[in-house]
C-alpha positions in Angstrom: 36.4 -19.4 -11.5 36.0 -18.7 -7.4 31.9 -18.2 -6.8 31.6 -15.6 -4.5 29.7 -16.9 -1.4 26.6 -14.9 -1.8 26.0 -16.8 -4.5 25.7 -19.6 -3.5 24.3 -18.9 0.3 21.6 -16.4 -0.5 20.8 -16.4 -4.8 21.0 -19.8 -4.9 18.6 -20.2 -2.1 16.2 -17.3 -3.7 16.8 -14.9 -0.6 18.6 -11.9 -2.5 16.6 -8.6 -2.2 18.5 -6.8 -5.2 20.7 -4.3 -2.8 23.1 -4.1 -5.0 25.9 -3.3 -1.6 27.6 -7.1 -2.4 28.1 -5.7 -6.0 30.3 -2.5 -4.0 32.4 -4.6 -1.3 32.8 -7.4 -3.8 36.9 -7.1 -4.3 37.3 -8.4 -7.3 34.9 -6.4 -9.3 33.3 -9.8 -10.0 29.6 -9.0 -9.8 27.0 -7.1 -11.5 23.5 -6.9 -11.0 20.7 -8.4 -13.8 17.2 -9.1 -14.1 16.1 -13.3 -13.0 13.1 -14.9 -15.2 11.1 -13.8 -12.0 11.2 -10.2 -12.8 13.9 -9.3 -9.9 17.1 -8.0 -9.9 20.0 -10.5 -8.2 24.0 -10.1 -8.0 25.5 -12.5 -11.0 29.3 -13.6 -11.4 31.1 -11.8 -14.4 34.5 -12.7 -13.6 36.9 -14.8 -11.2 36.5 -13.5 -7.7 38.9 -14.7 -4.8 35.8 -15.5 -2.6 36.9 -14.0 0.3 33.4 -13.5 1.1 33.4 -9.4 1.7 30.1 -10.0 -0.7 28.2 -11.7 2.1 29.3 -9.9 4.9 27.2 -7.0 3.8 24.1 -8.8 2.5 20.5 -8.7 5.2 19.8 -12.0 4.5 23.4 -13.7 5.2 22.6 -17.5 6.6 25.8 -17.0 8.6 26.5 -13.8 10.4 28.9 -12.8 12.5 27.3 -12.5 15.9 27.9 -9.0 16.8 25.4 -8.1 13.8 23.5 -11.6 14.5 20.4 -9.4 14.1 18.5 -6.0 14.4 18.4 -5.9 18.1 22.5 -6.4 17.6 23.3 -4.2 14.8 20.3 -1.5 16.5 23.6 -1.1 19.5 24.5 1.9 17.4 21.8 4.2 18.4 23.9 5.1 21.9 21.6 7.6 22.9 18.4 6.0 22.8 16.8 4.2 25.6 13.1 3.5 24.5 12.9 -0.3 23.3 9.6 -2.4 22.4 10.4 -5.6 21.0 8.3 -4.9 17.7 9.6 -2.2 16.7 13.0 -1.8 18.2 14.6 1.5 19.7 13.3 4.7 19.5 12.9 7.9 20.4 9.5 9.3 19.8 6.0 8.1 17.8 4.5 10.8 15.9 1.2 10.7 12.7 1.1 13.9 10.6 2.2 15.4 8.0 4.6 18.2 6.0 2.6 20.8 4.2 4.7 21.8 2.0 5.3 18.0 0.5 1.8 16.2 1.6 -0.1 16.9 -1.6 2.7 15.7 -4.3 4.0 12.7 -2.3 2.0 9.2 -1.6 1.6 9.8 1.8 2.0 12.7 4.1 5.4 14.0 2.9 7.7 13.2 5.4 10.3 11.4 3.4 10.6 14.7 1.2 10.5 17.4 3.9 13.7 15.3 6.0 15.7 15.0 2.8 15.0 18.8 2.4 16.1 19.7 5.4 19.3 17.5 5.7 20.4 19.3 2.5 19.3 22.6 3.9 21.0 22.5 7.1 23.9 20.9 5.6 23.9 17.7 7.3 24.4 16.2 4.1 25.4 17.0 0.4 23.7 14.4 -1.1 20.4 12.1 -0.9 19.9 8.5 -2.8 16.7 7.7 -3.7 14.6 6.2 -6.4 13.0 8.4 -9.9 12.5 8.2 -12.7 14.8 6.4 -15.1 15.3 7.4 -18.7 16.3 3.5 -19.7 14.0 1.1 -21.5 11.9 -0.9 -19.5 13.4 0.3 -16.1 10.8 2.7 -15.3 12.9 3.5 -12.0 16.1 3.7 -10.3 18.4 4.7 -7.6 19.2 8.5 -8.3 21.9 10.9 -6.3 19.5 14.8 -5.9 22.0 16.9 -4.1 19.0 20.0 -4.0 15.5 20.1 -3.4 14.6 20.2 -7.1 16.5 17.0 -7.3 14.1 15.4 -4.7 11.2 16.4 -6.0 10.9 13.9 -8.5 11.8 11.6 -6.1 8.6 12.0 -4.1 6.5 8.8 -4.7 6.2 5.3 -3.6 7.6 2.6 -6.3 6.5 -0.7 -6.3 9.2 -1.7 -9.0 12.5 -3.3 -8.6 15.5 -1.2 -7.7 19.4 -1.7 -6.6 21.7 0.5 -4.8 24.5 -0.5 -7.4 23.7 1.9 -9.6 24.6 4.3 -7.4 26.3 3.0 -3.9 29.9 2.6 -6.8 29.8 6.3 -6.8 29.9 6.4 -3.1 33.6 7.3 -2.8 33.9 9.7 -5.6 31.2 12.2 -4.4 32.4 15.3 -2.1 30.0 15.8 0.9 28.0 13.6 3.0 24.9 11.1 2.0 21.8 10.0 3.3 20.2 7.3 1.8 16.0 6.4 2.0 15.3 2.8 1.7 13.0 -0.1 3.0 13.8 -2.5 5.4 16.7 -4.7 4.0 18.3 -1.8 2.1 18.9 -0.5 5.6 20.3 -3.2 6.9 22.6 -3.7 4.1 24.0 -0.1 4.6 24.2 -0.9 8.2 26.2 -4.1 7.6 28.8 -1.9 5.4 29.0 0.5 7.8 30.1 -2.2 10.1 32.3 -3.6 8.1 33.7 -0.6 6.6 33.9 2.2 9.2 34.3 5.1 7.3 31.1 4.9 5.7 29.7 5.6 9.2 31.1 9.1 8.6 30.4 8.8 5.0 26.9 8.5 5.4 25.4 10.2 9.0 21.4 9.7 8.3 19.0 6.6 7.0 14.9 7.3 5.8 13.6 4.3 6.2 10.3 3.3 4.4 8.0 0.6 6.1 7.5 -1.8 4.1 4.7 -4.2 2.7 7.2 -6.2 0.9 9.1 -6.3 -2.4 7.3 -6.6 -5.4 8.6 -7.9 -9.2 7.7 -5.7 -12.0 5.7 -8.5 -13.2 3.4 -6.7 -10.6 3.6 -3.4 -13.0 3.6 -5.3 -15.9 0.3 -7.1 -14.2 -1.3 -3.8 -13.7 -1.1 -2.6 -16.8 -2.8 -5.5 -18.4 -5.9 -4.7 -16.6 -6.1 -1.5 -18.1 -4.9 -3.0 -21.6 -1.4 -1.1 -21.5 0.6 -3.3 -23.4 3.8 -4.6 -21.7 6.1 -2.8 -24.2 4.0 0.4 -24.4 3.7 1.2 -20.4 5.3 4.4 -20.0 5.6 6.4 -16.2 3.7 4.1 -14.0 2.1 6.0 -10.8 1.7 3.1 -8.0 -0.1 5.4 -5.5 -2.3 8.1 -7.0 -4.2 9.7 -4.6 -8.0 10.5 -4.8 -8.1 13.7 -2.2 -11.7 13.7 -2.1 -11.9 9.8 -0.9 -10.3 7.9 1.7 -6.1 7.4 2.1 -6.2 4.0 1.0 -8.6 4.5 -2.1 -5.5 5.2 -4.3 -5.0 4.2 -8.0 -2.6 3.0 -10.1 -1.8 4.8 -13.7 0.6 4.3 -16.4 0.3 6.2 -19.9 0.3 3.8 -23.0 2.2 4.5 -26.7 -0.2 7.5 -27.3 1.2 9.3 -24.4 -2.8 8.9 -23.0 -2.9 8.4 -19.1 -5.0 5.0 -17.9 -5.3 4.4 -14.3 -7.3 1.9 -12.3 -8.4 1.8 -8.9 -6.1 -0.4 -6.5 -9.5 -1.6 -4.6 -11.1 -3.5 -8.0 -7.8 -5.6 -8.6 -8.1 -7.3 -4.9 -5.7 -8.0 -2.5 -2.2 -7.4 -3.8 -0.7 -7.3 -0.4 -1.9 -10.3 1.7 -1.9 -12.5 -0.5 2.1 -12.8 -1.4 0.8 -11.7 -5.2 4.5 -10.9 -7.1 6.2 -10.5 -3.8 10.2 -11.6 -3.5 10.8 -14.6 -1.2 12.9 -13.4 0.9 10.5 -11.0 2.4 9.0 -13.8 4.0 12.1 -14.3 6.0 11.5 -10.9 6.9 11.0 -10.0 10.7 11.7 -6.0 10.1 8.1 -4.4 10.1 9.6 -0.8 10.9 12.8 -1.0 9.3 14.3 -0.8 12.5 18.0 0.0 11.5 17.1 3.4 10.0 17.2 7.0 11.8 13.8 7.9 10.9 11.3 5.5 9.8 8.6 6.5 7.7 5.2 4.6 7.0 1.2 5.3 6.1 -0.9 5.8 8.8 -3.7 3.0 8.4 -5.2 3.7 11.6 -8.6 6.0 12.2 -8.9 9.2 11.7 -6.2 8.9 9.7 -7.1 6.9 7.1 -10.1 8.6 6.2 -8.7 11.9 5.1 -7.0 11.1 1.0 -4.5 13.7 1.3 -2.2 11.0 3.3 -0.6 11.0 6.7 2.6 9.5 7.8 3.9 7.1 10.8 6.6 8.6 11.8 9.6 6.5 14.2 12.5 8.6 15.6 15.4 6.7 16.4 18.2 9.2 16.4 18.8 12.3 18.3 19.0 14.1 15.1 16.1 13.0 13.5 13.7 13.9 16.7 15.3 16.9 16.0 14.5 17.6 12.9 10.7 16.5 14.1 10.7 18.7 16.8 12.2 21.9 14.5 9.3 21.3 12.2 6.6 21.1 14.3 7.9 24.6 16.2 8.6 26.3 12.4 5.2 25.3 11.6 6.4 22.9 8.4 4.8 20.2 10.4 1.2 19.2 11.3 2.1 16.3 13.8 1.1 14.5 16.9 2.8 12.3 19.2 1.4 8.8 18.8 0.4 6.5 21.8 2.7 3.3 21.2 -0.2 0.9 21.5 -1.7 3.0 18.8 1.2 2.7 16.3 1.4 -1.1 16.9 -2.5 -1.3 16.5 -1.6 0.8 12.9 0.9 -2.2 11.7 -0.7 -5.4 13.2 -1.4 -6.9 9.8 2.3 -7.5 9.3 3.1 -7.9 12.8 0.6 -11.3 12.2 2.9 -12.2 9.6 6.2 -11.7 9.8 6.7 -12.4 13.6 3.4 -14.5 14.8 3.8 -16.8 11.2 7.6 -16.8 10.8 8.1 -20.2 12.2 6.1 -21.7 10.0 7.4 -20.3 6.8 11.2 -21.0 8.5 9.5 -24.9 9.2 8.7 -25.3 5.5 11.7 -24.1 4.4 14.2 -26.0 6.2 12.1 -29.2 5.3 13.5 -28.2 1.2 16.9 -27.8 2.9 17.1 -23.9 2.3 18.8 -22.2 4.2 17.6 -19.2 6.4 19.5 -16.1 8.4 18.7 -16.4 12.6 15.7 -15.1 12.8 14.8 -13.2 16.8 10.8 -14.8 16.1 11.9 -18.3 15.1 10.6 -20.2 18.1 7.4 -18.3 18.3 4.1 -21.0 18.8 2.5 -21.2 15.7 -1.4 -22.4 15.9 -2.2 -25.6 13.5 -4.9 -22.8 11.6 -2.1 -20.3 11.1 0.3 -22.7 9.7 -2.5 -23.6 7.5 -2.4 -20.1 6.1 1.4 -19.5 5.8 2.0 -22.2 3.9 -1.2 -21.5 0.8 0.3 -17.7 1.0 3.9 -19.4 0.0 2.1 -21.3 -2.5 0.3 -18.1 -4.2 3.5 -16.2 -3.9 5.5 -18.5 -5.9 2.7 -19.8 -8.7 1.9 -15.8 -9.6 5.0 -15.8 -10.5 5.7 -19.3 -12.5 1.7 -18.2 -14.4 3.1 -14.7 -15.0 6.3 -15.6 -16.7 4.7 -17.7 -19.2 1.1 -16.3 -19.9 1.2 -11.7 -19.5 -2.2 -11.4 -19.8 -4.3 -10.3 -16.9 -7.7 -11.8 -17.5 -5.8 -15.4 -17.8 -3.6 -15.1 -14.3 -6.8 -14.0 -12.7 -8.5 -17.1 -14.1 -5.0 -19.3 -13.5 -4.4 -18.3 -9.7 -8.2 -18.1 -8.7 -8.5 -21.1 -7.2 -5.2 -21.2 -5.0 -6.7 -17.5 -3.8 -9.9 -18.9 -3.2 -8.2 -21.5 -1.2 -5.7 -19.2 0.6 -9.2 -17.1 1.3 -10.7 -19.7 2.9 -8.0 -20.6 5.3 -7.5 -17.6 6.6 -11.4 -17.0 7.6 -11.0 -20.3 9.7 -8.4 -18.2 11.1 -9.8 -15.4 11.8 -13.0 -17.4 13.3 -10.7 -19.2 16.1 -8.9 -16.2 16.7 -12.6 -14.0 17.0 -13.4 -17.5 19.3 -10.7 -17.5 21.1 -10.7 -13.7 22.2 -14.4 -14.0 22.8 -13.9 -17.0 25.0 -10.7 -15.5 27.4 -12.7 -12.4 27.3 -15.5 -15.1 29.4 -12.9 -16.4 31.1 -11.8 -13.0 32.7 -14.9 -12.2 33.5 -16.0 -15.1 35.3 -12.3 -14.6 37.6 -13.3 -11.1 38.0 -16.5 -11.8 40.0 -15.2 -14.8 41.9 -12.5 -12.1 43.0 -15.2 -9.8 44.0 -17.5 -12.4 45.8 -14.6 -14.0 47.9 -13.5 -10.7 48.6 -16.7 -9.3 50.0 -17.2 -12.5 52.0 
């Protein structure tokens, strides 16, 4: 039996994001998706494949792409008419923060996501939208759904933190009359946008991409993890709700519920568990090969707005990215109909909102690359590999690769909460304490060129007056 490349090239090397799009262009029907011992979906072989290797063109984290779609700044070539370009965030058209007031209150942030797929259904752009609700399966508490009206979408509305793949519903792709837009994180997008390349028609097929900005992918050990701390059983957690908003507090006070057996409703404040997000806790390994912070490749791209005022007010507020004429369109339309409360954003403003992950997917990707190749793993070209990458720094990247991969190891043999919180405590307290000597040399350093320029500034002002 012929094992299809992206097997071997990206599963094998534990870089497969669960897409799902290899499981489409594979030509010999010889893939299917499953759940690993890590609590992800991955692409496994089911039958003899001639290995022609359609599977890997299509797949973000391809070791070996062709060079017209090297990376996002090549693939990004297909947004013609926009000439705005910052290096961080790639092209686009406009910034914008608000939020849709029909859609704020019953989504996890400020509604955006809802109110574009409304309105490309409305105004007939397209006949269908894929995105993630509820799924009536066992165990799979979500999955990729086709809503072709708005009653559709609105129980598609929320963030998930739970594994998903566009297999389930990218097969249906060429069956369905109409037109699709898809909504979808970083690597989802680029995915679509590497099929699209390789299969032209689905340029037509599918005119419009939401993308969401992304932390990073989690494993539903993280759910599973969750529950335990409210003493949810694994086998009794029933409609989890990873963003639960408190209206009255601030946007990133939110909570995480899940109901248990008895049908009764438990939630717990995302605040007491700690940091879920900087630490690598239950996150895939791939995203830390990740250099997308804005999912770049989409039309629109859609993210929280952790910046001030913002962030004080529960309710949520988006990030908004226009990339395509027709989504600043679509912004522009709903601010002058009134559907929208948004602002333009100053650019320095949006960056200042995601510098977090700016920090570390560019400024401590060449580390994590460094480690990597010393195991022989392979990685995609990456546009921040060269970067400088302070001794401190390293010193951090490498204890948050560490953390990511024991909570998963502690998870799969021990479910209990209280004893991974005892297990992992001391590689946390360790990753903690690396990153404060970080932050003290980088506080230093700023303090000292901040000297520096002062000091230049009035030997400037003296020689000039003399």
């Amino acid at each position: 039996m012929n094992i299809p490349k992206v097997i071997n090239l990206v599963v094998k090397n534990d870089l497969c994001v669960g897409c799902g799009i290899c499981v489409y262009k594979c030509p010999s029907n010889a893939l299917e998706m499953a759940w690993d011992k890590n609590g992800f979906l991955f692409p496994k072989v089911i039958s003899s494949c001639d290995s022609e290797g359609d599977c890997l063109e299509v797949c973000p984290f391809n070791s070996i792409p062709k060079d017209e779609v090297k990376t996002e700044n090549e693939i990004a070539q297909l947004f013609l008419e926009t000439e705005n370009h910052h290096q961080k965030i790639g092209k686009y058209k406009q910034i914008y923060a608000g939020f849709s007031t029909e859609f704020r209150l019953s989504s996890s942030s400020g509604g955006l996501g809802t109110y574009i797929s409304t309105k490309l259904l409305e105004n007939k752009i397209v006949d269908h939208i894929f995105s993630i609700k509820e799924s009536s399966e066992p165990g799979i508490f979500y999955q990729y759904s086709v809503s072709s009206s708005k009653s559709d979408l609105l129980r598609a509305s929320k963030t998930r933190y739970f594994p998903v793949t566009l297999a389930t519903v990218f097969s249906e792709i060429n069956q369905l009359e109409g037109k699709i837009a898809i909504v979808g994180v970083g690597c989802f997008i680029k995915a679509i946008r590497l099929a699209q390349h390789s299969e032209p028609k689905l340029k037509e097929k599918i005119p419009f991409l939401i993308g969401i900005i992304c932390g990073g992918l989690k494993s539903s050990f993280f759910t599973e993890y969750l529950a335990s701390k409210m003493a949810v059983e694994i086998k009794n957690i029933r409609k989890p709700q990873f963003r639960k908003k408190d209206f009255s507090s601030t946007a990133n006070d939110y909570s995480f519920s899940c109901s248990d057996e008895n049908e009764e409703e438990k939630s717990i404040k995302m605040k007491t568990v700690g940091d879920m997000w900087g630490t690598g806790l239950f996150k895939a390994n791939a995203c830390d090969f990740c250099e997308d912070v804005t999912t770049e490749l989409a039309d629109i791209s859609l993210g929280d707005a952790w910046l001030d005022p913002f962030d004080k007010d529960g309710k949520g507020t988006n990030v908004i990215v226009t990339r395509s004429l027709l989504a600043e369109n679509l912004i522009k339309e709903g601010i002058k109909n009134k559907d929208l409360e948004v602002d333009f954003l100053p650019l320095e403003i949006f960056l200042s909102s995601q510098q977090g992950s700016f920090n570390h997917r560019h400024k401590g990707l060449p580390a994590r690359i460094k480690l990597a190749k010393k195991k022989n793993q392979l990685v995609p070209p990456k546009r921040y590999e060269n970067e400088t990458v302070g001794w401190d720094f390293k010193l951090v990247q490498k204890q948050r690769m560490k953390v990511r991969a024991e909570s998963l190891a502690v998870w799969q043999h021990k479910k209990e909460a209280s004893v991974f919180d005892e297990t992992i405590q001391k590689s946390l307290k360790k990753l903690n304490f690396y990153t404060k000597i970080y932050h003290k040399r980088r506080r230093f350093s700023q303090l000292k060129n901040k000297v520096i320029v002062k000091i230049n500034n009035r030997i400037f002002s003296k020689n000039k007056n003399q």
